[in-house]
PyMOL CGO cylinders between C-alpha atoms (Angstrom):
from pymol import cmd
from pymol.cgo import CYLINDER

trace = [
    CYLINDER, 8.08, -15.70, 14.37, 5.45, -17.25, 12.08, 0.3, 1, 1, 1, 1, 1, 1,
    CYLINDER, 5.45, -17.25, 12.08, 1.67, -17.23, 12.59, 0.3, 1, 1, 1, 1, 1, 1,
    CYLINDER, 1.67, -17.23, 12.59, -0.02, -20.36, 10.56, 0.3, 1, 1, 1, 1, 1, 1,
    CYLINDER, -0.02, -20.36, 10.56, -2.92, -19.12, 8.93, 0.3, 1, 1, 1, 1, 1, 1,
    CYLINDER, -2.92, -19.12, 8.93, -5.65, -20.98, 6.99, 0.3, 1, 1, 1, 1, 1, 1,
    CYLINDER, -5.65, -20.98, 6.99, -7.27, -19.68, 3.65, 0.3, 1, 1, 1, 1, 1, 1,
    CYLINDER, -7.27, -19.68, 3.65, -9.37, -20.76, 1.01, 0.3, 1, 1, 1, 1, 1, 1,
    CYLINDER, -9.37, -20.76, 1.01, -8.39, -20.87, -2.77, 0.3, 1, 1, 1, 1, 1, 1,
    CYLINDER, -8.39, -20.87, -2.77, -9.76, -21.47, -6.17, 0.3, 1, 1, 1, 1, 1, 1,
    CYLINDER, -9.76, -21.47, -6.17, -8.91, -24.65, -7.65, 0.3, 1, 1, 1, 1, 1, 1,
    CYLINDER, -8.91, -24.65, -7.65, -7.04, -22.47, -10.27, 0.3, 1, 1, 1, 1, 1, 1,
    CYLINDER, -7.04, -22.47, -10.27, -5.04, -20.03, -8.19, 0.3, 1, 1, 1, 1, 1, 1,
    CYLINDER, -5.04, -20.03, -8.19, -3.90, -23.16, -6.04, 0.3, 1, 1, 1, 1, 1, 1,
    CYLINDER, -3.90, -23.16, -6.04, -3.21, -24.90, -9.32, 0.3, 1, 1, 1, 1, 1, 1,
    CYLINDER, -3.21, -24.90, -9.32, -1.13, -22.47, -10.51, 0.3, 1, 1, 1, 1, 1, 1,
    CYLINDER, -1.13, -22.47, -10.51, 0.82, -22.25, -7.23, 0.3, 1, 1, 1, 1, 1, 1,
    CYLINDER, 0.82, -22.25, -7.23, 1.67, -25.61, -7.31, 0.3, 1, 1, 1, 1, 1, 1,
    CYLINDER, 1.67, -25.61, -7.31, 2.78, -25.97, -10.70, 0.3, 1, 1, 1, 1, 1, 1,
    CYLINDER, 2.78, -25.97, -10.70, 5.14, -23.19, -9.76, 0.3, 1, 1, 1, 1, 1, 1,
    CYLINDER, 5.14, -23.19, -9.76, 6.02, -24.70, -6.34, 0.3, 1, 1, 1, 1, 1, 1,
    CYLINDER, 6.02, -24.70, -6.34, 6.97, -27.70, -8.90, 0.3, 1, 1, 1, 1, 1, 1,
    CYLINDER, 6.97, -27.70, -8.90, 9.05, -25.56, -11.25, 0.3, 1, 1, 1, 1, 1, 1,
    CYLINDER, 9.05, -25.56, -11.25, 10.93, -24.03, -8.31, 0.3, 1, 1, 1, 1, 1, 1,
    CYLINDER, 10.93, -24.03, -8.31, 11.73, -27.30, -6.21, 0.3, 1, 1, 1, 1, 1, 1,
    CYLINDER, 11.73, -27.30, -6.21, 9.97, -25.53, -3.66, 0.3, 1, 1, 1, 1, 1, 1,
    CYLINDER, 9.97, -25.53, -3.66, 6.47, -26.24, -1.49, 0.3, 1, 1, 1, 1, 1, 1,
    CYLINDER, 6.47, -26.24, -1.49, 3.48, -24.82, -1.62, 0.3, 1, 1, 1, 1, 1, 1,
    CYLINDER, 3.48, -24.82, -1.62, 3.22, -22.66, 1.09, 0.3, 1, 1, 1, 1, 1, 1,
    CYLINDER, 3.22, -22.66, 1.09, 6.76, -20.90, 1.02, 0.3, 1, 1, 1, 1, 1, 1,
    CYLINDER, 6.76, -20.90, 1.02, 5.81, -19.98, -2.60, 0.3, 1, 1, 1, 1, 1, 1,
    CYLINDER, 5.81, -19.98, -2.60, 2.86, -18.35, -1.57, 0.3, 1, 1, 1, 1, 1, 1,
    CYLINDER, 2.86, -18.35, -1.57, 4.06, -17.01, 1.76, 0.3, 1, 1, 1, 1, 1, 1,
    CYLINDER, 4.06, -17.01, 1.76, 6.94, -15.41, -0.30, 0.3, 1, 1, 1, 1, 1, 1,
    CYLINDER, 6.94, -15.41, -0.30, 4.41, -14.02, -3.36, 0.3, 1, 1, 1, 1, 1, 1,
    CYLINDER, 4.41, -14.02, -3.36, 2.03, -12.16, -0.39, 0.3, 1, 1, 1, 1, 1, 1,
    CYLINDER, 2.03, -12.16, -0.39, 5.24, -10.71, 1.25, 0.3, 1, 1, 1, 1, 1, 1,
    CYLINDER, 5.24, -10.71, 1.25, 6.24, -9.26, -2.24, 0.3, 1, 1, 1, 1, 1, 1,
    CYLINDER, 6.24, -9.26, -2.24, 2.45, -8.55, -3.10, 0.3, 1, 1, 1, 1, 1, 1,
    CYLINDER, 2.45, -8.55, -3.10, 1.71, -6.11, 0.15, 0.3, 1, 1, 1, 1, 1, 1,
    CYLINDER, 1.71, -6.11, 0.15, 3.79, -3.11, 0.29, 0.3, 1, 1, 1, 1, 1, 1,
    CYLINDER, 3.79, -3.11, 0.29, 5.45, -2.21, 3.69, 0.3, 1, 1, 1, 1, 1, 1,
    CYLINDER, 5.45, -2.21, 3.69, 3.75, 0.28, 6.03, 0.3, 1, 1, 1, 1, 1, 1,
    CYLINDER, 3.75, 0.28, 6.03, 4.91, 2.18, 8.48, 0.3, 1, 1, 1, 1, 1, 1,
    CYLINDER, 4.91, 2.18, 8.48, 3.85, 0.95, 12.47, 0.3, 1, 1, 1, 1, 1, 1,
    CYLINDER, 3.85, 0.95, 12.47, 2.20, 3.76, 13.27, 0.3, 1, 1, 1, 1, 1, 1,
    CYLINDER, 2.20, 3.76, 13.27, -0.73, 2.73, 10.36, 0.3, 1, 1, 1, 1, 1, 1,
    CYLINDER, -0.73, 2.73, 10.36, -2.18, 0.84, 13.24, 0.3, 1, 1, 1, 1, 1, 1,
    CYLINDER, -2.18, 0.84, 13.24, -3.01, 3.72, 14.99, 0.3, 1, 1, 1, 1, 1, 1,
    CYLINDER, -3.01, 3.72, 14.99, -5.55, 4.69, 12.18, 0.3, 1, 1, 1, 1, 1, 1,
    CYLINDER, -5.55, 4.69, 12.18, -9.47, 4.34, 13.01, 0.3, 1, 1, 1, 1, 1, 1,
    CYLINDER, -9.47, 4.34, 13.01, -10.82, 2.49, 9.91, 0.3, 1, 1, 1, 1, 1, 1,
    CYLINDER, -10.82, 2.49, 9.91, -12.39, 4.54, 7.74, 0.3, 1, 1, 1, 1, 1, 1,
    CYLINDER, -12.39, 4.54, 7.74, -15.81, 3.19, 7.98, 0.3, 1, 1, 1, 1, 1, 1,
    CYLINDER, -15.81, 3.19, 7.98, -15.76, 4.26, 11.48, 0.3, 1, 1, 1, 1, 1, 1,
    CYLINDER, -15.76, 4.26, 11.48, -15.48, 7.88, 10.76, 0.3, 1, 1, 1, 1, 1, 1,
    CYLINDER, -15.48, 7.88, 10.76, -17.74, 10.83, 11.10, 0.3, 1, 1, 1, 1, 1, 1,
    CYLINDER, -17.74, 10.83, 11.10, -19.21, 12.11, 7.44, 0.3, 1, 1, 1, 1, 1, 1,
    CYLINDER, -19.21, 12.11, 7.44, -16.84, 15.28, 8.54, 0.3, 1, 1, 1, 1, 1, 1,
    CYLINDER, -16.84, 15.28, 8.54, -13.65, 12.89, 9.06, 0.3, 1, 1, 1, 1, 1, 1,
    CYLINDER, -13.65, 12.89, 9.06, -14.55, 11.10, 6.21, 0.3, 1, 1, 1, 1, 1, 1,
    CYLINDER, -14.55, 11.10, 6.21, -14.99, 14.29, 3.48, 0.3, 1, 1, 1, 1, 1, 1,
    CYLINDER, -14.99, 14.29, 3.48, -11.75, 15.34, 5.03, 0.3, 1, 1, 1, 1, 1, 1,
    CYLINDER, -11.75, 15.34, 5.03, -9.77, 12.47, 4.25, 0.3, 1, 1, 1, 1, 1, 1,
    CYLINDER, -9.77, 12.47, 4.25, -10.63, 12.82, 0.76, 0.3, 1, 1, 1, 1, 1, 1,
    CYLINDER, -10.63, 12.82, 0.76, -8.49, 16.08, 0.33, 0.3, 1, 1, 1, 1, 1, 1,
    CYLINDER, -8.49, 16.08, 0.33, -5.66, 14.48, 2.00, 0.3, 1, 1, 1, 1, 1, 1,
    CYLINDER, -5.66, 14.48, 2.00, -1.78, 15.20, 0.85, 0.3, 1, 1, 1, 1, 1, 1,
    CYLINDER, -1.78, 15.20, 0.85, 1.02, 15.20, 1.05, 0.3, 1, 1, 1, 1, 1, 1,
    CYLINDER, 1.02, 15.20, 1.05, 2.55, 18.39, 3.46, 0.3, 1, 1, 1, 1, 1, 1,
    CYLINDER, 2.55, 18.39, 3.46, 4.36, 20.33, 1.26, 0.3, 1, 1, 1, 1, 1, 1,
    CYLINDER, 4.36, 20.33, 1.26, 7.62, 20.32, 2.01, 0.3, 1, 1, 1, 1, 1, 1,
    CYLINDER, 7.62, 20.32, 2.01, 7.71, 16.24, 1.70, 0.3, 1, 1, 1, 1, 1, 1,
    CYLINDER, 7.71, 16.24, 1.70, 5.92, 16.97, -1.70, 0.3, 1, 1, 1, 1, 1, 1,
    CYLINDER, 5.92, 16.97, -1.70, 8.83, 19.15, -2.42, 0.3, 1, 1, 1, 1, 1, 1,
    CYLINDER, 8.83, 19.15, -2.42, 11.31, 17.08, -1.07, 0.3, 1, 1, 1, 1, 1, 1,
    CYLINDER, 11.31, 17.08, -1.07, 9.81, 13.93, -2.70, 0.3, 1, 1, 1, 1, 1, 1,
    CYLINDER, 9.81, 13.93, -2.70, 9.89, 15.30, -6.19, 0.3, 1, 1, 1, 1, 1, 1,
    CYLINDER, 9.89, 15.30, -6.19, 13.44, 16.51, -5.87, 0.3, 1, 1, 1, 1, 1, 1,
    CYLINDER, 13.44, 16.51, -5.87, 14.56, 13.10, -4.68, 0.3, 1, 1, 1, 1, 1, 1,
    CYLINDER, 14.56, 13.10, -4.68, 13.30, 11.50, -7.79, 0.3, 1, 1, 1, 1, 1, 1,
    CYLINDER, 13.30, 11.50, -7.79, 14.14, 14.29, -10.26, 0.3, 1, 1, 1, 1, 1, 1,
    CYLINDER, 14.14, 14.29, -10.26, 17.78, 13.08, -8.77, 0.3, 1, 1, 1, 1, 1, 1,
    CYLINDER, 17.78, 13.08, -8.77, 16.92, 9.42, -9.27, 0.3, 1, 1, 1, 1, 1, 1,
    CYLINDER, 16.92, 9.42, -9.27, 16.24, 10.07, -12.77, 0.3, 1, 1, 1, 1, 1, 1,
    CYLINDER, 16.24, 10.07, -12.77, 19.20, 11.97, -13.21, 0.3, 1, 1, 1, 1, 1, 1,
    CYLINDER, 19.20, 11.97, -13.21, 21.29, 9.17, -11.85, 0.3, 1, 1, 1, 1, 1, 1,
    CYLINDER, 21.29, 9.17, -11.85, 22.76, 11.17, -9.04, 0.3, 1, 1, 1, 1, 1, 1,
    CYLINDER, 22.76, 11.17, -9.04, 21.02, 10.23, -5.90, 0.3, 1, 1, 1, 1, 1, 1,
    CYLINDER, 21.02, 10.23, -5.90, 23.15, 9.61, -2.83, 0.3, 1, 1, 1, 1, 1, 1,
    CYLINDER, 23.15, 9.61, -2.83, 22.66, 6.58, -0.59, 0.3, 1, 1, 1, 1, 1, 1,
    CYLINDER, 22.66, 6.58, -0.59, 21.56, 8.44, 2.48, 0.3, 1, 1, 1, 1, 1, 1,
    CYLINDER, 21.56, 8.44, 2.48, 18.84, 9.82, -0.23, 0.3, 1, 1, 1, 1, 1, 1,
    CYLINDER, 18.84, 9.82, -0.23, 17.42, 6.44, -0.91, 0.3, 1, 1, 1, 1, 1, 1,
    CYLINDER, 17.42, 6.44, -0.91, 16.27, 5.63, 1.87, 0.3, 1, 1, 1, 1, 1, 1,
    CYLINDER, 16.27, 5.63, 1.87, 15.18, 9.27, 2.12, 0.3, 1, 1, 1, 1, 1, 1,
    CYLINDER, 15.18, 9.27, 2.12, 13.17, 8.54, -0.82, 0.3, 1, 1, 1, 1, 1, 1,
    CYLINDER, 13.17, 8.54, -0.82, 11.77, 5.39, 0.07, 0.3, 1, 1, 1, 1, 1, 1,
    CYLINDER, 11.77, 5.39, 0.07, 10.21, 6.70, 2.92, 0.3, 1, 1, 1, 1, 1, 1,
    CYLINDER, 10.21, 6.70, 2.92, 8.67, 9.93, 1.65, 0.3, 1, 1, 1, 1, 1, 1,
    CYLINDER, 8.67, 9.93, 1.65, 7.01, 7.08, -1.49, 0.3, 1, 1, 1, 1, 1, 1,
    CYLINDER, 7.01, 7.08, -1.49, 6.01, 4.96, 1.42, 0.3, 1, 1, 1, 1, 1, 1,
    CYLINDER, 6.01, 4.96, 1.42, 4.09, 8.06, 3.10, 0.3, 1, 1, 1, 1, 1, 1,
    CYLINDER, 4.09, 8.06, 3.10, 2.86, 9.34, -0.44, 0.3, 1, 1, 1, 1, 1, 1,
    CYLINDER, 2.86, 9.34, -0.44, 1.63, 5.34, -1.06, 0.3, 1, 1, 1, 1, 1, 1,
    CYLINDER, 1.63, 5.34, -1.06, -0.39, 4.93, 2.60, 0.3, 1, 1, 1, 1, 1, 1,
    CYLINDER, -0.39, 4.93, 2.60, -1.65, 8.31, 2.10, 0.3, 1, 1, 1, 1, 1, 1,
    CYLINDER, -1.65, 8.31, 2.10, -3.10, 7.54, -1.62, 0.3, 1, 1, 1, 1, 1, 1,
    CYLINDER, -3.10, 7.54, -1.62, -4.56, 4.35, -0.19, 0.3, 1, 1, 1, 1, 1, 1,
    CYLINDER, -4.56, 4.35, -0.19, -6.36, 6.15, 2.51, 0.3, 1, 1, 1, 1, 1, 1,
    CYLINDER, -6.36, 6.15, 2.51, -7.34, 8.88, 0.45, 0.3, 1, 1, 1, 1, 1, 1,
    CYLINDER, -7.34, 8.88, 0.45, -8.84, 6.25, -2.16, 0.3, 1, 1, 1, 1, 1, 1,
    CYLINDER, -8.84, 6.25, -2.16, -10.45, 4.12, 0.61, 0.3, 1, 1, 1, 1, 1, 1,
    CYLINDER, -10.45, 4.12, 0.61, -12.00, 7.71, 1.99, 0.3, 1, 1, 1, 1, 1, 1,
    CYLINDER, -12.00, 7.71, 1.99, -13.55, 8.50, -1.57, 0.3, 1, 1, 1, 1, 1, 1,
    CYLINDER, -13.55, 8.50, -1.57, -15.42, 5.04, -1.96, 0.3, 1, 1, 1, 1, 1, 1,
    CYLINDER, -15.42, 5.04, -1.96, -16.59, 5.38, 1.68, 0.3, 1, 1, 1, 1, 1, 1,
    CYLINDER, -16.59, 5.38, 1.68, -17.86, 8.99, 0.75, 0.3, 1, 1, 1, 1, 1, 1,
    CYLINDER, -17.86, 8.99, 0.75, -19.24, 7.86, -2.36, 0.3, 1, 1, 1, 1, 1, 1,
    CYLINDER, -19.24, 7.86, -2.36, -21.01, 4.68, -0.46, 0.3, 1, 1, 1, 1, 1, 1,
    CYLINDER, -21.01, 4.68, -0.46, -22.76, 7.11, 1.90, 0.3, 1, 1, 1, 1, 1, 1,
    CYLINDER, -22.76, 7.11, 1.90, -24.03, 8.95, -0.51, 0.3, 1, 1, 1, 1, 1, 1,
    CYLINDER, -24.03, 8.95, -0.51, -21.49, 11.80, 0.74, 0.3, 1, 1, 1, 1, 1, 1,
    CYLINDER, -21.49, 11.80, 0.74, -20.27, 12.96, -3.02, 0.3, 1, 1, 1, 1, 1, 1,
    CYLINDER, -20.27, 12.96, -3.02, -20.80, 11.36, -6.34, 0.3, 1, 1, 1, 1, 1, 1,
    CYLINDER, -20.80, 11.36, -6.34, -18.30, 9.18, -8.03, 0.3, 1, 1, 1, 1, 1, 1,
    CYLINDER, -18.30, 9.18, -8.03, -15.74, 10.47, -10.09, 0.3, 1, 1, 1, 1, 1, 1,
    CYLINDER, -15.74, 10.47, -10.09, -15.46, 10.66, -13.42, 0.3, 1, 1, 1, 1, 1, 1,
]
cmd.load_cgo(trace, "trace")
């Protein structure tokens, strides 16, 4: 399934597209259909569950800021990639791994997105 979309470009970006499109004896749109599908990470379904963050309480908001990890996927997650880096991580591992970075990613992202919508509201002052 496909959904046709329509968006507006620079001149440049475009440019730049097409020039590749050109290089790759490809068009224009597969080139940039395949560059957002390898730009935007995966998430899991459940992600659109998730109230936006700008629709939070102050409370909900300041919480979200202190999110983590639980601890045993923390440990987990840093054992699975002290055994990547070791060069000894089993297959049923990777994809282990690749889930516990995909909950450690979506988690980051909301916890960043919660700290510039605390900082917006005048909630905390920006770091750093």
């Amino acid at each position: 399934m496909s959904t046709q979309i329509t968006i507006t470009l620079p001149d440049k970006i475009y440019q730049r597209a097409e020039r590749f499109a050109r290089l790759a004896n490809r068009d224009v749109a597969s080139i940039l259909a395949d560059t957002i599908q390898l730009a935007i990470p995966p998430t899991r379904s459940d992600t659109f569950e998730l109230e936006p963050i700008s629709k939070l309480s102050d409370n909900q908001v300041l919480a979200l800021t202190k999110l983590q990890m639980e601890p045993f996927q923390d440990t987990r997650l840093s054992e699975l990639l002290d055994r990547q880096q070791a060069g000894i991580l089993v297959e049923d591992e990777r994809s282990e791994l690749q889930t516990l970075m995909q909950i450690y990613q979506e988690g980051l992202l909301r916890k960043a997105t919660a700290l510039s919508e605390a900082v917006n509201r005048g909630l905390m002052e920006p770091l750093g």
